[in-house]
N, C-alpha and C positions, 0 to 999 in steps of 0.2 A: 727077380728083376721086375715082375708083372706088379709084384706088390709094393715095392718099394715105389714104383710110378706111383701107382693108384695114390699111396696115401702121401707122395710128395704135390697132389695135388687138392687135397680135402682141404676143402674152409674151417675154418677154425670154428672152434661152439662161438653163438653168438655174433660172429662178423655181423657188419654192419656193409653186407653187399650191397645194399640201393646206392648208401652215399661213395662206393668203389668204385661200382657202376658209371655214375652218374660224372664221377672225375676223368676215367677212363675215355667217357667221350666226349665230356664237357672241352678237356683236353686239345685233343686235336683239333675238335669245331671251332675254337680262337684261330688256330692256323690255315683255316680254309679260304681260299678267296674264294670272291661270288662271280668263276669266269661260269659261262656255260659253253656245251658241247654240242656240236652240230652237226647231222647226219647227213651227209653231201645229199643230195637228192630228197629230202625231206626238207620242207619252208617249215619247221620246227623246231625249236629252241630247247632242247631236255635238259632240264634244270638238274643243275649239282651242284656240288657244295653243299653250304651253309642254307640256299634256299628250300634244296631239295630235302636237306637233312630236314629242317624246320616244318616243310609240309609235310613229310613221315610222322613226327612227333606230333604235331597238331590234330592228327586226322581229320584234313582235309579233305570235304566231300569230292570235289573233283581238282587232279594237278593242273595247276598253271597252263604247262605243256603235255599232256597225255600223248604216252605211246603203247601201240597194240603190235606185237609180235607173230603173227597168222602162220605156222605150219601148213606144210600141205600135204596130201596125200601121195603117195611115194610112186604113182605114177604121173604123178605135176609136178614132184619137187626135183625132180634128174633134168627138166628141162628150163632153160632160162625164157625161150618162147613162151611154152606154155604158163608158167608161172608170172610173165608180164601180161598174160592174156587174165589170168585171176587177177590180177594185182586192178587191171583195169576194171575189171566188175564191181571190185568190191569198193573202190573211189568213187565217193556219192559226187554226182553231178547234179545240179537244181537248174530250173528255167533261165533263171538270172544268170548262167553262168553261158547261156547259147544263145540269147536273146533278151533282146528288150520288151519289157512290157510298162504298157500304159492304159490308162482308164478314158475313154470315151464315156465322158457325162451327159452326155447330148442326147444320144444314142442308148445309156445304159447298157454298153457293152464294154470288152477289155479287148488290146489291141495286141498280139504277142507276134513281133517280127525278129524272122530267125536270122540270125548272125553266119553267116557260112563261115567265115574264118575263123569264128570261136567255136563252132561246130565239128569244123575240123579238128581243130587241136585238142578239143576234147574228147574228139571219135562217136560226136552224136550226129545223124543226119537231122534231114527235117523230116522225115516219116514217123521216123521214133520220137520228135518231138513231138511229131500231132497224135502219136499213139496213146504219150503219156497222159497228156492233156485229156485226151477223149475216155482215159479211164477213171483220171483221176479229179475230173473238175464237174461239178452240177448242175451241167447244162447244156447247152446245143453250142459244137465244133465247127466253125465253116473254115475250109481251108480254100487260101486264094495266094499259091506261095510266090513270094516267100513269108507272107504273112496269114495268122489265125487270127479268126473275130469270134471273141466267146459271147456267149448273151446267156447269162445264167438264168438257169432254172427259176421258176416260184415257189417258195415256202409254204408248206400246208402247215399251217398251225390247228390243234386239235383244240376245239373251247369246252368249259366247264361242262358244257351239256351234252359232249360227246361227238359236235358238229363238227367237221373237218373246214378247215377255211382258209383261202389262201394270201398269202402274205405278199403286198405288192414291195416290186425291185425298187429299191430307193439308190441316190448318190451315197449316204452311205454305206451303204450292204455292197454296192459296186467298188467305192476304196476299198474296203474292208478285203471283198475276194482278191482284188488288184493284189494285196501282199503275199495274200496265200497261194497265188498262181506263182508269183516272182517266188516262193519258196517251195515249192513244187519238186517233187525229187521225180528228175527224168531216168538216170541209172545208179545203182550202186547201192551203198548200204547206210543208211541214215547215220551220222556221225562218225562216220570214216573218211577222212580224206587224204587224199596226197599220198597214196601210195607208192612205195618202191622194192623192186626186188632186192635180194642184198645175197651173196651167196655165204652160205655158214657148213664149214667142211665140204661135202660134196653132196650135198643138196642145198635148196634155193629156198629164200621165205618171203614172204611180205612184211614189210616193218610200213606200219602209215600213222596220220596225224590222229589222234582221237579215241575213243574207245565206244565199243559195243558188242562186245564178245559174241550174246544169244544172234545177232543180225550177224558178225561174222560167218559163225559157224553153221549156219545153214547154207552157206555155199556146198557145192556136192562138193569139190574141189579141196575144201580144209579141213584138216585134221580136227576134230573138233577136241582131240583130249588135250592138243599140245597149243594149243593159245593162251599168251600170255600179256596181259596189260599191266601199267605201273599205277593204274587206280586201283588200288588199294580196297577200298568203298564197296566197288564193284565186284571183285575177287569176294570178298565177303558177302555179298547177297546173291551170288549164286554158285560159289566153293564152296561157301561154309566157313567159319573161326577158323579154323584150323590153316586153310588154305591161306585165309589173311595173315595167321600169325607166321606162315612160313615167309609170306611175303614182305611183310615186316622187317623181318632178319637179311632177305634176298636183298631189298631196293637199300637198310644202313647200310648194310657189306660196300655193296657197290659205290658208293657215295665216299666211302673211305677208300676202298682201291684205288678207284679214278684217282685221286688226289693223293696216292702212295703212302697214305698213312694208317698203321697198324693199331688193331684193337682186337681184343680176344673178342674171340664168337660168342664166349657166356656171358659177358657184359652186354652184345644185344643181343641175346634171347635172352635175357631177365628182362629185357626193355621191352622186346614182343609179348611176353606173358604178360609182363604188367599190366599191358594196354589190351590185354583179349582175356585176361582168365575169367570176365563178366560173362561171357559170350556173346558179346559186340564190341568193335573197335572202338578203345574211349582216346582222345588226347591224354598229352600230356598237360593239365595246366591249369587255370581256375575251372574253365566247366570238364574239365575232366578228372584223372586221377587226385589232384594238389587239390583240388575243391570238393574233393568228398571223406576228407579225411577225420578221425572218429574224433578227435579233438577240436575242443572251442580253438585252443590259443594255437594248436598246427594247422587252422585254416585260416585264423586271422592273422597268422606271421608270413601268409603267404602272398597275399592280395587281398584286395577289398577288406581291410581290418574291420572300418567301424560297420560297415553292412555285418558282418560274420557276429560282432560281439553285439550289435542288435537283435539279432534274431536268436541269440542264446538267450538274452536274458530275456526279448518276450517267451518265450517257451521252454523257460527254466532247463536250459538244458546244465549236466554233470560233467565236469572235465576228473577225467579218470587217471590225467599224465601218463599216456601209455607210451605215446610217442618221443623221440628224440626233444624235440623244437620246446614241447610243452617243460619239460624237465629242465632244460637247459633258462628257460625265462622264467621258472619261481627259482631258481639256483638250487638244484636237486641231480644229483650221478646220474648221468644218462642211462638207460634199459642197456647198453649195448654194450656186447666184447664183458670185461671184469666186473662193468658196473652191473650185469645181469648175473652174476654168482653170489650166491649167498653161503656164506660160511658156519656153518653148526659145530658146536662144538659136544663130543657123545660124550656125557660123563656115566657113574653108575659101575665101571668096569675097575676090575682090578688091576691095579698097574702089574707090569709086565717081571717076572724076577729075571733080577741081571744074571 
């Protein structure tokens, strides 16, 4: 029984899997609409469909909508308290989000008045603003609440000759800090935000907007082996190929589920190797896999024709017709399935007596 499966399932010599592949999901991706899905308590949009398919295959430094799935440790994850208490740390909160700030040009100071009602809702006081402030900003904190008057520091600039010298406060250099105060991280984890608990069997996790795995996981509080983002990118520079190519497989799956529609799992994991077996994520498409392909005329049947067949004849390159595309435009039997058997005939031998 074991073997009859096995070899009811063996590709044929020669198959011509990419272009199976490639109908397989070219396929249902016409029947996708581009709704998207939305996670009640998350202000983010996770793209599916045909968008999200499209930024998988493209390799896309960063998605549209990024989400990061935060594990907790298994004495935070039994409780939905303590787990809304993580959920709140790790939601980056900035100056601008608890107060106003403005630039006194007059004065060559900055003016930062704290918001009580948005301080509340965001669970900052004003102590912990004037904390952030007094660690994070280069120069003298006066606090007078509900407002802080900053007056930055002077610049030592060191000259050619080794002399230390110092650099006077201008109205520029005061806009200039005015932004970097308004983007000032009071709590949380830099590109994390909006987080929410979500409970998954019987423990609790953090699902929020954004990604930053290493800033994640330094919370004492999350698991650090079980976090999971749908950057792709990211997963790759610090899991490793490997890790990417599983994700690869993870985020098509998914894309197809949501949407109810079926595709064997080896048609995308031929689509995950494709795009990792360099040992970096390439697209699919002119500057990826379709744009390095060993043929003059299978990259210029792809896009940018007259670029491709200039830069062969400057630099004399050889078309060797190994590929499908090249075979099929001189009118020659494609490499693939029958057209790649050669028939010999053995003579020499004595025929057989009847």
């Amino acid at each position: 029984m074991k073997t009859t499966k096995r070899q009811s399932v063996r590709i044929p010599p020669f198959e011509a899997v990419g272009v199976v592949c490639a109908q397989s999901i070219g396929e249902p991706g016409t029947q996708m609409t581009m709704r998207t899905f939305h996670y009640a308590g998350v202000a983010e949009h996770v793209p599916t469909g045909l968008p999200r398919l499209i930024e998988i295959v493209d390799a896309k430094k960063e998605p549209k909508k990024a989400i990061i799935d935060i594990h907790l440790k298994s004495s935070y994850a039994r409780s939905r308290t303590d787990a809304e208490k993580v959920a709140k740390e790790l939601a980056s909160v900035f100056v601008s989000d608890v107060a106003e700030v403005e630039d006194d040009l007059e004065n060559l100071t900055i003016k930062v008045s704290y918001n009580e009602k948005d301080g509340k809702a965001q669970g900052v006081s004003y102590s912990a603003l004037r904390k952030a402030l007094e660690e994070s900003f280069p120069g003298d904190v006066k606090s007078s609440e509900p407002d802080l008057t900053l007056r930055p520091a002077k610049e030592t600039k060191v000259a050619k000759t080794g002399e230390k010298k110092e650099k006077k406060i201008t109205a520029k250099s005061v806009r200039k800090l005015t932004q970097k105060v308004r983007d000032g991280l009071v709590r949380g984890v830099r590109g994390i935000h909006k987080a929410v608990v979500i409970k998954g069997g019987e423990d609790y996790f953090v699902r929020a907007g954004g990604f930053n795995v290493i800033g994640a996981s330094q919370n004492p509080a999350v698991d650090p082996k079980r976090i999971y983002t749908n950057n792709i990118k990211e997963i790759e520079k610090i899991y490793g190929i490997e890790a990417a190519r599983n994700a690869i497989v993870k985020e098509i799956k998914d894309v197809m589920d949501m949407q109810k529609l079926f595709v064997d799992i080896r048609h995308i994991m031929l689509i995950a190797d494709a795009m990792t077996y360099s040992g970096y994520v390439k697209s699919i498409g002119r500057h990826g896999l379709s744009g390095e392909k060993v043929g003059v005329l299978g990259r210029a049947a792809f896009e940018e024709t007259i670029k491709h067949l200039i830069n062969a004849s400057a630099f004399a390159e050889e078309e060797k017709l190994i590929g499908v595309t090249e075979n099929i435009i001189v009118g020659q039997t494609v490499p693939v399935g029958t057209g790649k058997i050669k028939l010999v005939m053995k003579t020499g031998k004595k025929k057989q007596e009847k």
